[in-house]
C-alpha positions in Angstrom: 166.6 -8.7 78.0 163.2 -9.3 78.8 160.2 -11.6 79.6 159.0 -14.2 77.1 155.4 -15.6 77.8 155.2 -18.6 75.7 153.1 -21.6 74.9 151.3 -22.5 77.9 149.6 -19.1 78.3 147.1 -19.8 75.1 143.8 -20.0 75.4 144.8 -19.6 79.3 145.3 -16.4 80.0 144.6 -16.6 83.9 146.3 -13.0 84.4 147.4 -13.7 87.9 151.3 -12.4 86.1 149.0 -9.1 84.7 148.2 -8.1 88.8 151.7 -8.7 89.7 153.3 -6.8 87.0 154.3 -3.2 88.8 154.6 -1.7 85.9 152.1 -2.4 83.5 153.6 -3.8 80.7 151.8 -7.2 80.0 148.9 -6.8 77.0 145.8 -8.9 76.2 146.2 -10.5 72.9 142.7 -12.6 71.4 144.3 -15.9 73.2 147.5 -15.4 74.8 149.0 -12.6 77.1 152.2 -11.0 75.4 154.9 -8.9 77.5 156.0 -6.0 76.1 159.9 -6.2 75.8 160.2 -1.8 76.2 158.1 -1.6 79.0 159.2 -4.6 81.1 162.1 -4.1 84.1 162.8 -7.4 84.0 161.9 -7.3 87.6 160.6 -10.9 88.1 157.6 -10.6 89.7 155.2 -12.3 86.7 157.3 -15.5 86.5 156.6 -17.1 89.9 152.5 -16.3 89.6 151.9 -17.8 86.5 149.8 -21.0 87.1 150.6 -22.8 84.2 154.7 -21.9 84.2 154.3 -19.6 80.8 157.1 -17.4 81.8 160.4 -17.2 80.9 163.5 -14.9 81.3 164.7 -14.5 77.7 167.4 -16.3 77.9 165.8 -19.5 79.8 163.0 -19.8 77.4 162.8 -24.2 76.2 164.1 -24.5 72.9 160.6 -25.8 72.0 159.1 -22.5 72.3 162.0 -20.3 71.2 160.0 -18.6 68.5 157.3 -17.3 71.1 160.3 -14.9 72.1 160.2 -13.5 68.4 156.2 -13.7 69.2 155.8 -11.8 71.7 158.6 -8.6 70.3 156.7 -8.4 67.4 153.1 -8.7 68.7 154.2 -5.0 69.4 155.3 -3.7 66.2 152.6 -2.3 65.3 151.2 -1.0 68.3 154.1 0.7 69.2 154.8 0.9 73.0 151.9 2.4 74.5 152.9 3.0 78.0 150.6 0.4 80.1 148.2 -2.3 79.1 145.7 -1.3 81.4 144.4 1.7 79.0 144.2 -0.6 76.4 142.0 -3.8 78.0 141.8 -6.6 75.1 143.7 -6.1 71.7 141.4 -7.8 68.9 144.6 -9.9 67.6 147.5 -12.3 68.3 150.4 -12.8 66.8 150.4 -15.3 63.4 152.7 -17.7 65.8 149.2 -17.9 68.4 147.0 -17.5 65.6 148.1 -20.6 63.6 147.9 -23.3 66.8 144.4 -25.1 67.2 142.7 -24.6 70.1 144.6 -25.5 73.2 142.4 -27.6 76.2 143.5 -27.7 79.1 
């Protein structure tokens, strides 16, 4: 089990969850932030910062944005897992999920 950022994070991306994380694992994506389900602990800590309640435990994500837990596994197939986002900065891509969805204002 593991972290699921879903809707609410795109075009958001406030990163207060990316500080907290202890261990790294949460990547930049074009327009949403995507936790990386190998890397994570499942410690906790990125759920309560998020400003804009993005965060789910797997298992608690809303039906409504169910498929943002298939998002966010396979934003890392082919990056592999890496071993911290940090190195990395911004990935030039999203998953086709974030990709398709119009801009979001908030």
């Amino acid at each position: 089990m593991t972290y699921v950022i879903a809707q609410p994070c795109v075009d958001v991306k406030d990163k207060a969850c990316v500080e907290e994380c202890p261990v790294d694992c949460i990547y930049e994506g074009q327009r949403s932030l995507y936790i990386h389900p190998d890397e994570c602990v499942d410690c906790g800590a990125c759920e309560p910062v998020c400003p804009v309640e993005a965060i789910f435990y797997e298992e608690d994500v809303p039906d409504e944005w169910r498929e943002y837990t298939r998002a966010n596994v396979e934003f890392f197939d082919a990056l592999g897992s890496p071993g911290g986002a940090a190195k990395l900065g911004l990935i030039e891509r999203d998953h086709p999920l974030i990709t398709a969805l119009p801009p979001q204002g908030r």
